[in-house]
Every structure is written in structure tokens, then in C-alpha cells.
C-alpha positions in Angstrom: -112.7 -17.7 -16.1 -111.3 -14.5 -15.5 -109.1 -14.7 -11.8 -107.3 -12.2 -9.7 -105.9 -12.0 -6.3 -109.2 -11.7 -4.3 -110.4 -15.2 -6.3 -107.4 -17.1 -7.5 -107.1 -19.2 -3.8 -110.7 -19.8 -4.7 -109.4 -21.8 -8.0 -106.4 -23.4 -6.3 -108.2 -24.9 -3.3 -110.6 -26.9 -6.0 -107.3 -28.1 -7.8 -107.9 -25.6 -11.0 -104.9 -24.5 -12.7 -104.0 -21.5 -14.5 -105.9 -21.6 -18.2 -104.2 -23.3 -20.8 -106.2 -23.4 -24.1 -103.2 -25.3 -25.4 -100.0 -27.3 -24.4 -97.2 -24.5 -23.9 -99.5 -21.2 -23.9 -100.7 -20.2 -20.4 -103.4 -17.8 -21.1 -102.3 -15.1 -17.8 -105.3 -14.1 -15.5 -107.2 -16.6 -16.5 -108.1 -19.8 -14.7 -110.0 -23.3 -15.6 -113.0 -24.0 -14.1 -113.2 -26.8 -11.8 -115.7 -29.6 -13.2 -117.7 -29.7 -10.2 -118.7 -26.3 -10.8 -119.2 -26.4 -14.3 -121.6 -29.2 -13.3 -123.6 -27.1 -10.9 -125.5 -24.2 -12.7 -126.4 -22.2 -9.0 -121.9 -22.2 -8.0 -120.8 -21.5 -11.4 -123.4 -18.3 -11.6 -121.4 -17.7 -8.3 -118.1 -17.8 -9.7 -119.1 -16.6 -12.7 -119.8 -13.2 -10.8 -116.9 -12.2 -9.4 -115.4 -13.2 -13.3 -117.4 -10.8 -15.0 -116.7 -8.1 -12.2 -113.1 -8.5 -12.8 -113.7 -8.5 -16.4 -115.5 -4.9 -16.8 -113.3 -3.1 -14.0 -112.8 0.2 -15.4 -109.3 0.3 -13.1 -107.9 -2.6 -15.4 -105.7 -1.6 -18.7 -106.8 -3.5 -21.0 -105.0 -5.2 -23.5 -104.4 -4.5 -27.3 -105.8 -1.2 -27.5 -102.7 0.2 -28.0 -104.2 3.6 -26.7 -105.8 4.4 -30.0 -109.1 3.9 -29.3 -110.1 8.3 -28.3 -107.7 8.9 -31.4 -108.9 10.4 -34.5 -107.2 9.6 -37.8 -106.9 12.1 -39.6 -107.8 12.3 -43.6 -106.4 13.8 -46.9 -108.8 16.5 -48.2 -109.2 15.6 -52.0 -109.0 19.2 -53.2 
């Protein structure tokens, strides 16, 4: 789930951890969701929330864009 300063006590305080969809590669602003929550539909629509919130903040860069997504590519006339 998608964490930042405002939840990431949330996450620590349940015992989460920062994601880690495999050994070695720590997947940065993200964070694991706790079982107990996973396991209670009405606190993981909660959390889930503030996760998507994060996750469409227009303030955020966002990654792998490269800043070419306004860019037009220009084309060869075939004259």
C-alpha cells in the first residue's frame, strides 16, 4: 500500500514493514499491509483511502515518465 509521512506511523505501530516484493529489493513508499487488516474488509477500505489519495496527488512526480509525456515526436514528411 502506498505510505507517506502522514500514514507511515500508522504501518509501523501494526508491526508492517516497508514492502518488499522480494528478498533484497525494498519497493520505496510502499508498505505491507498488516494481516489483521487485510482480514477486515470495513479497516482495509480505511487504509486503503488514504493509499489511493496519496497515489493520485497531482503534487507528486511521478516516476518513469521521463517528462515526455506533453512531447510531440516529430515525423519525416515522405515527399
Amino acid at each position: 500500500m502506498k505510505a507517506d509521512d502522514k500514514n507511515r506511523p500508522r504501518f509501523e505501530q501494526a508491526g508492517s514493514h516497508a514492502f518488499e516484493p522480494w528478498e533484497g529489493h525494498v519497493m520505496n513508499g510502499y508498505w505491507a499491509v498488516p494481516a489483521d487488516v487485510l482480514e477486515d474488509p470495513a479497516e482495509l477500505a480505511e487504509w486503503s483511502q488514504h493509499a489511493i489519495q496519496i497515489a493520485g496527488n497531482p503534487g507528486r512526480k511521478s516516476r518513469g515518465s521521463g517528462g515526455t509525456k506533453n512531447k510531440q515526436v516529430k515525423r519525416k514528411s515522405k515527399r
